[in-house]
C-alpha positions in Angstrom: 12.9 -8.5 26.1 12.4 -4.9 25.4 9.4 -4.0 27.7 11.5 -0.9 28.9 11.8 0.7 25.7 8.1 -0.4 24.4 6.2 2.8 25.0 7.2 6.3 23.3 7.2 9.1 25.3 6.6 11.2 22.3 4.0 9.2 21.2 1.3 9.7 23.7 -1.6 12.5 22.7 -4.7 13.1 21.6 -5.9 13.0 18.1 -8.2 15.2 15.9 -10.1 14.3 12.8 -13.0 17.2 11.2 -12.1 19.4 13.7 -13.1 16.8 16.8 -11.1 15.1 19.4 -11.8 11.6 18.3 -9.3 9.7 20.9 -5.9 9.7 21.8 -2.8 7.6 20.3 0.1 5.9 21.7 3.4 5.0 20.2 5.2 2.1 21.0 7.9 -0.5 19.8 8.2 -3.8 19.2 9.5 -5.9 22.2 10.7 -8.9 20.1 13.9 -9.3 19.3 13.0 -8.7 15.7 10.6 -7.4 13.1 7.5 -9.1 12.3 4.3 -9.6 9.5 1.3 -7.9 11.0 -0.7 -11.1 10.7 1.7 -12.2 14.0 0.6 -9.5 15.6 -1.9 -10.4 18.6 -3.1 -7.3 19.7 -2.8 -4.8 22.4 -4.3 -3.7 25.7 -3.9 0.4 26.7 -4.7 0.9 30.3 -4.9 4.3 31.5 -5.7 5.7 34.8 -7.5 2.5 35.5 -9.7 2.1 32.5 -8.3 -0.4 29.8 -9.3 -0.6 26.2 -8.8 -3.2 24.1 -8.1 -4.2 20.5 -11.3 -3.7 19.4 -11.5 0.0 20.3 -8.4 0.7 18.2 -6.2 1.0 15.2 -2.8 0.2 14.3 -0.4 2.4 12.2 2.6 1.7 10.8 4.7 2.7 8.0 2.1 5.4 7.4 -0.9 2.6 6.6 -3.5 2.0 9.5 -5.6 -0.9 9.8 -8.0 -2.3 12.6 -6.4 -5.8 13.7 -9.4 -7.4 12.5 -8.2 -6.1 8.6 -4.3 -7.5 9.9 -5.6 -11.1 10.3 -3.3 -13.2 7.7 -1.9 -9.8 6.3 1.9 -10.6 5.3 2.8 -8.3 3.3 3.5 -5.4 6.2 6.1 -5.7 7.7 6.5 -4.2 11.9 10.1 -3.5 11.5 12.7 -3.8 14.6 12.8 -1.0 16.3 10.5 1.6 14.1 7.3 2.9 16.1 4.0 2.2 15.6 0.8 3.9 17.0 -1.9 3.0 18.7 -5.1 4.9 18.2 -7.5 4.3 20.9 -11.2 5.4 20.0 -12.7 7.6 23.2 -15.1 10.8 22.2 -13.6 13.8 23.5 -10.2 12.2 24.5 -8.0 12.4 27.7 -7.7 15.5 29.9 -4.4 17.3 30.2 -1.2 16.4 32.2 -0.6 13.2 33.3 -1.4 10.0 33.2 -0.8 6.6 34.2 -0.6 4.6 31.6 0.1 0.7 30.8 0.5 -1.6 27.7 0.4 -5.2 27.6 1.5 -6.2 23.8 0.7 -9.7 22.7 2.6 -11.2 19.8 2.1 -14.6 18.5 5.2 -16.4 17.6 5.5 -20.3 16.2 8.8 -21.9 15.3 8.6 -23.2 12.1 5.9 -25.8 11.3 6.4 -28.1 15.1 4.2 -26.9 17.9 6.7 -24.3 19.2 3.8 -21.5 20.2 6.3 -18.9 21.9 4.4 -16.1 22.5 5.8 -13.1 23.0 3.6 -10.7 25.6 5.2 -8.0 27.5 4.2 -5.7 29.7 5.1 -1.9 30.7 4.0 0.4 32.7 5.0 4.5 32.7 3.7 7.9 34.0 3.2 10.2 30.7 2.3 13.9 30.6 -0.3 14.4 27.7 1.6 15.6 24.4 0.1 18.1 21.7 -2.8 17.3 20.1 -1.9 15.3 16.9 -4.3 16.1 13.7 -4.9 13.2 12.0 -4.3 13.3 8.1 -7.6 13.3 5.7 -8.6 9.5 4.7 -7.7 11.1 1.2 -4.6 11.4 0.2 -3.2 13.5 -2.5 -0.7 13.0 -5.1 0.1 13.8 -8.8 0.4 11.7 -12.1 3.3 12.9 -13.8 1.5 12.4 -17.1 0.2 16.4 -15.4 3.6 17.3 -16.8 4.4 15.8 -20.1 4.5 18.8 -22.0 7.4 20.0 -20.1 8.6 16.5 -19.8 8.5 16.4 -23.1 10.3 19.6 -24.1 13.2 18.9 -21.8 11.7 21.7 -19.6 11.2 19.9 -16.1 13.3 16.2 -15.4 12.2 14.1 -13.1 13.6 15.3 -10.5 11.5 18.7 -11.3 8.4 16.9 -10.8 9.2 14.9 -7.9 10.3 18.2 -6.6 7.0 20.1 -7.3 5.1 16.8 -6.0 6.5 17.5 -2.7 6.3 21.1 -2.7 2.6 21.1 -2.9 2.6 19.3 0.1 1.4 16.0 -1.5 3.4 12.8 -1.2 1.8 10.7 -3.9 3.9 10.2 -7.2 2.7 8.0 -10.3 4.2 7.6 -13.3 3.7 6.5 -16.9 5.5 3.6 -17.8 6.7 4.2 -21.0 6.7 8.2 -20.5 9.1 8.4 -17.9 11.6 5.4 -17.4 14.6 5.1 -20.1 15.2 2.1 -21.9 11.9 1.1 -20.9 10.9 -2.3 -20.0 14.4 -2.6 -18.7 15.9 0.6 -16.6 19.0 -0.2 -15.6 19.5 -0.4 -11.8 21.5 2.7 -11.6 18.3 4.6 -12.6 16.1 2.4 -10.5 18.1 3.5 -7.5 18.3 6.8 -8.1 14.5 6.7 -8.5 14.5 5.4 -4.9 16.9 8.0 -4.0 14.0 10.5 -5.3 11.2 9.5 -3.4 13.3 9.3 -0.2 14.9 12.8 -0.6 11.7 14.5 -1.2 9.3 12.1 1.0 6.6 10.8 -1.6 5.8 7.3 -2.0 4.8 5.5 -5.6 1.2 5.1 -6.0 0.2 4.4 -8.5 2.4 2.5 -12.0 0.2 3.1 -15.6 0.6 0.2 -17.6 -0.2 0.2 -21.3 -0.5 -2.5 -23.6 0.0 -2.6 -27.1 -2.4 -4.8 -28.7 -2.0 -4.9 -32.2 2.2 -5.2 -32.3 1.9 -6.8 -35.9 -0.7 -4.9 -38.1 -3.8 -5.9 -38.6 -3.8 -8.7 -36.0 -4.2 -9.0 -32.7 -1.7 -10.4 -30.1 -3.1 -13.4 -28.4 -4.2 -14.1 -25.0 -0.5 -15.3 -24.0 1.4 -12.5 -25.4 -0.8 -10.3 -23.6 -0.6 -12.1 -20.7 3.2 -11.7 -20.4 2.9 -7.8 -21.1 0.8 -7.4 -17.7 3.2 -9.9 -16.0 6.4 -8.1 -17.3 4.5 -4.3 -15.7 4.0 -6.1 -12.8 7.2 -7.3 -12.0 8.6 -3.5 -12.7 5.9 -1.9 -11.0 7.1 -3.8 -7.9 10.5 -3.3 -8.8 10.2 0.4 -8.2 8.1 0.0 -5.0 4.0 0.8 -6.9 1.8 -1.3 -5.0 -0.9 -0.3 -7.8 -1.1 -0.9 -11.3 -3.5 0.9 -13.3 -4.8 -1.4 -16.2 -6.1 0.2 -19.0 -9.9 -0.1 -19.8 -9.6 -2.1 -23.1 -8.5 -5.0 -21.2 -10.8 -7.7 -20.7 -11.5 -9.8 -17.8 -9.9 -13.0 -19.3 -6.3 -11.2 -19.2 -6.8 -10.0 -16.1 -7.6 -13.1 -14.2 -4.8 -14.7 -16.0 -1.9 -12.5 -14.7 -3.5 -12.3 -11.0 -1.4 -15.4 -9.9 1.7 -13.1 -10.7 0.3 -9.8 -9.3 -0.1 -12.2 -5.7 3.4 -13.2 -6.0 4.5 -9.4 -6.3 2.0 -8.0 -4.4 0.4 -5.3 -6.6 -3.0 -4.6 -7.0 -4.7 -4.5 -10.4 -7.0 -1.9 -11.1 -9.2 -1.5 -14.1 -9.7 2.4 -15.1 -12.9 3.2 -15.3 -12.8 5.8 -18.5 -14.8 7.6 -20.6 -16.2 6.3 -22.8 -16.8 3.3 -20.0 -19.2 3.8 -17.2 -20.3 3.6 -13.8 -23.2 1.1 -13.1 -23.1 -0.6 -16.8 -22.8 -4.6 -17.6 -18.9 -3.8 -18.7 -18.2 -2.6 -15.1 -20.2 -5.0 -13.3 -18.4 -8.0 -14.6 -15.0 -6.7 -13.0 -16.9 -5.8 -9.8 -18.7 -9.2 -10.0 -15.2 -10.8 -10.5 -14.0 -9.5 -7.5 -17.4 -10.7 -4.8 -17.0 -13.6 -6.5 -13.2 -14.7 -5.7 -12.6 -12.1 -3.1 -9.4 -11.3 -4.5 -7.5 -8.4 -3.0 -4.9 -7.8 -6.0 -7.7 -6.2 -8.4 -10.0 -3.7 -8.1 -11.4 -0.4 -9.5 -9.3 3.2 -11.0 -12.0 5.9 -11.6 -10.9 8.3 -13.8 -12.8 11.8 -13.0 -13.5 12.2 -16.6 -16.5 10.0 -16.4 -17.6 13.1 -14.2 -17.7 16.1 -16.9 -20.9 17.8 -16.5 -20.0 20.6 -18.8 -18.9 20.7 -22.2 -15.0 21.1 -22.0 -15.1 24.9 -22.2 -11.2 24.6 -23.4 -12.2 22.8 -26.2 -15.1 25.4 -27.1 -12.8 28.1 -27.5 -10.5 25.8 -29.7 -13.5 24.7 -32.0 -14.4 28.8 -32.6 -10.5 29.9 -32.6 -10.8 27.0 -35.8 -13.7 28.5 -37.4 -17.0 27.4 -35.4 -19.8 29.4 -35.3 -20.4 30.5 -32.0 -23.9 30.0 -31.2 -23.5 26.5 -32.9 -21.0 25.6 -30.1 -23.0 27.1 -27.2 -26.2 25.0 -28.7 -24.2 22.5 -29.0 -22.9 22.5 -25.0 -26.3 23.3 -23.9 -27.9 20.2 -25.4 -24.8 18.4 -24.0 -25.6 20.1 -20.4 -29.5 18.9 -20.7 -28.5 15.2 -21.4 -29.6 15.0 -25.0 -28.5 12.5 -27.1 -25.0 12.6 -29.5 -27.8 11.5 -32.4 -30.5 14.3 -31.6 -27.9 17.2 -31.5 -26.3 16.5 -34.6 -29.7 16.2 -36.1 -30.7 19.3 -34.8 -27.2 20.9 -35.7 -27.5 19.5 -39.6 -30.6 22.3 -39.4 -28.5 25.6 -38.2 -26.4 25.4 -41.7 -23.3 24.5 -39.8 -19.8 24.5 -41.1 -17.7 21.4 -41.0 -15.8 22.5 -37.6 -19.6 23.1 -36.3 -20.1 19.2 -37.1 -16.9 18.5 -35.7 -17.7 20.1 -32.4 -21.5 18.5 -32.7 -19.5 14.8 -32.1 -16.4 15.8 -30.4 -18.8 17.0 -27.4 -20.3 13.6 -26.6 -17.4 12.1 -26.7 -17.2 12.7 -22.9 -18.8 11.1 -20.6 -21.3 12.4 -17.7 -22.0 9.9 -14.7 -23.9 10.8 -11.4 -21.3 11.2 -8.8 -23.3 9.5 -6.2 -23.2 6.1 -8.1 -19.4 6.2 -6.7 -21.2 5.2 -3.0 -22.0 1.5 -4.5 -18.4 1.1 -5.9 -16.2 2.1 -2.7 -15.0 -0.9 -1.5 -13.5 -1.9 -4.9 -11.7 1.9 -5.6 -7.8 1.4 -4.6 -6.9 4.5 -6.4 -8.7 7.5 -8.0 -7.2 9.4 -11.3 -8.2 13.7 -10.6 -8.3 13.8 -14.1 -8.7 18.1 -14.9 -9.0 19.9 -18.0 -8.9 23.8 -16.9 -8.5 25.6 -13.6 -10.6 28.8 -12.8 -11.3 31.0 -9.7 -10.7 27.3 -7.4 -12.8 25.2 -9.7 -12.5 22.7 -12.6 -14.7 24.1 -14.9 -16.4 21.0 -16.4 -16.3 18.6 -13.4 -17.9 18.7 -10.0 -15.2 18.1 -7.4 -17.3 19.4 -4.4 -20.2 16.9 -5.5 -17.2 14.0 -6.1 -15.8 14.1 -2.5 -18.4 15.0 -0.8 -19.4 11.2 -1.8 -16.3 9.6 -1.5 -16.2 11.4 2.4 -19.5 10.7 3.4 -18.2 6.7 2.1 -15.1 6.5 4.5 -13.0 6.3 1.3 -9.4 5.8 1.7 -7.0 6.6 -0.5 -5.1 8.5 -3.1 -6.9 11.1 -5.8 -4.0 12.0 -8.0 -4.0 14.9 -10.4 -4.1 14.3 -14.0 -4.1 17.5 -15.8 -5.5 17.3 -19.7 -5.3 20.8 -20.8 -2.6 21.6 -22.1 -2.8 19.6 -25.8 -5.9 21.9 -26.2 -4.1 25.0 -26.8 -1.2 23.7 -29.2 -3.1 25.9 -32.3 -2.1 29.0 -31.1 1.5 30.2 -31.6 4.0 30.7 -29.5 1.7 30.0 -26.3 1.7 27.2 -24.2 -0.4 27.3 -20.8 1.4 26.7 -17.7 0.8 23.0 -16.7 2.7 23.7 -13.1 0.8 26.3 -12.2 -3.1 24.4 -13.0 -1.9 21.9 -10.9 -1.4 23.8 -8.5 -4.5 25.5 -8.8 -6.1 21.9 -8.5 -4.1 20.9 -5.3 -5.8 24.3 -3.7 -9.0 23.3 -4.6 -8.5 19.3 -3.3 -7.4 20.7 0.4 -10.5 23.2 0.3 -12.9 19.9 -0.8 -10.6 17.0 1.6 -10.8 19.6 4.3 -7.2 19.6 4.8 
């Protein structure tokens, strides 16, 4: 039908990923007379000069996702919209040479009439003569994006709208947004659909996407007792049905959830397509019995609408130095804290410290600081590499940015896994800092400016 207009022009170049020519890409349109599910979608051959490649040598990008076709098999919930591009990244070391080329595609898409053996298919073929285009870089497997709960101290104060952060989002050159559900959306569980749209307006005018929708739950409404199963039931059904309302395709469920809830509102989070994720939070663990039964969940069923949300504060390595200072501005002896940090730093136990703290004639903020500092949580990065099929989303939780580094967690060590792993996805900043300084007067650090600070140091550690 549309075999003339199928390939696109622009489209046609070689690609670049970690500083290599990896293969070159081709864009080209859908020859149907309308859009389809990617689970129609047949495949493709690329002829060029002669030599074909097919389906198997190549990926498939649209809306700004990629998948292989073997991952778009039954996948209905991408759409191949009438008329929008899509590209076609063909895997060859080294690429194509300059100028150009003859080049041919034969696209194959699989197209039954209802439920009566109407097979239809739609394959078309085109041939053109292209001249090589600029090399295109392809972006990092990571993504990066913010959580908006980074600004809630000037959220808070009436400093920065929405709208301000949105804005920054985008001028860091990051197009992830997420958002705290009952932080951020008036007359919360039900924004009107004036502010729904103009939260679409948002993302569109500053060209972010959601990523990621915190849900809370609230389990002891009456005091004293706990809501039951049901009732908390319907509060993950009601955050997904808004987090899909406002375009999140993940829902971050909060640690104290157990598996019984969860399994219980996956029927819903099918119907609306989000993706539960469990956040993995201090005090919680990597590679404990806790995690394992999620992960276990998951083999078991195969279910793609749950998974995994690290939060980076399982990572700290380092005694929050923030939180030092705070303990000493409060009265701490000094060398307390710093025994206190180094025992912390060596792995010793919460129970031997404040033993051996009880025998330095501490004061009570000395004590304080003795329990305060295992309250955090230290996990060896590299148990991340047994968990990366079940991450859908990472939470960059930071507490204080110095000279290009968080001073408590190891970022290099972090991504260096997760990139060595293939992991795709989004790390989103979560700044904790700022509620550490509200005992000194009239100062307030500048939330804005550590996340910036931390979006420097995730393009030096992505390699963007």
């Amino acid at each position: 039908m549309f075999e003339k207009y199928m390939i696109y022009d622009e489209g046609f170049r070689n690609v670049e990923k970690d500083g290599e020519i990896i293969g070159f890409q081709i864009g080209v349109r859908i020859t149907y007379y309308r859009g389809v599910v990617l689970a129609v979608i047949g495949g493709f051959k690329v002829t060029v000069d002669g030599t074909s490649y097919g389906k198997e040598q190549m990926t498939f990008t649209v809306n700004g996702n990629t998948y292989t076709f073997q991952e778009m098999i039954g996948k209905t919930d991408e759409h191949w919209d009438f008329g929008d591009v899509a590209y076609l990244t063909v895997s060859l070391p080294g690429g194509l040479a300059q100028g150009e080329h003859e080049v041919e595609v034969t696209e194959n898409i699989r197209v039954v009439y209802g439920l009566r053996d109407m097979l239809l298919p739609n394959i078309a073929t085109w041939k053109k003569r292209l001249a090589l285009g600029e090399t295109y870089r392809l972006p990092p497997d990571i993504r990066r994006g913010v959580s908006l709960y980074s600004y809630q101290q000037e959220y808070y104060l009436r400093q920065m709208d929405l709208e301000d952060c949105i804005r920054e989002v985008a001028g860091l050159g990051a197009d992830g947004i997420e958002i705290i559900s009952e932080a951020m959306i008036p007359n919360f569980p039900n924004p009107s659909q004036t502010w729904v749209d103009q939260w679409f307006t948002l993302m569109d005018k500053y060209h972010v996407v959601p990523t990621c929708y915190d849900a809370f739950m609230d389990g002891q409404i009456y005091e004293g007792k706990f809501i039951t199963d049901e009732e908390a039931v319907e509060v993950m059904e009601r955050d997904i049905r808004l987090a899909a309302r406002l375009g999140f395709r993940c829902m971050r469920v909060l640690c104290a959830v157990p598996l019984r809830i969860i399994e219980k509102a996956l029927p819903c989070a099918e119907r609306y397509n989000v993706v539960m994720g469990i956040e993995v939070h201090s005090p919680y663990k990597l590679a404990t019995p806790w995690l394992d039964e999620y992960v276990d969940f998951i083999k078991k069923t195969g279910t793609k609408h749950f998974g995994i949300i690290p939060d980076f504060g399982i990572f700290v390595e380092k005694s929050v130095r923030i939180l030092e200072r705070k303990r000493i501005r409060n009265g701490a002896t000094p060398e307390i804290v710093e025994f206190v940090s180094r025992c912390y730093r060596e792995r010793k136990s919460a129970e031997e410290t404040m033993e051996l703290v009880k025998a330095m004639n501490p004061n009570e903020e000395d004590l304080f600081w003795a329990k305060e500092a295992f309250t955090y949580t230290y996990c060896d990065p590299e148990l991340l590499s047994q968990y990366i099929p079940y991450i859908i989303h990472i939470h960059g939780k930071f507490y204080e940015m110095e000279d290009g580094r968080e001073m408590s967690i190891p970022y290099d060590r972090i991504i260096k896994v997760l990139k060595e792993n293939h992991w795709k996805g989004y790390i989103n900043s979560e700044y904790e800092g700022q509620r550490h300084y509200h005992d000194i007067p009239e100062w307030d650090v500048d939330s804005v400016d550590q996340v910036r600070q931390h979006h420097e140091m995730l393009k030096k550690y992505i390699g963007e």
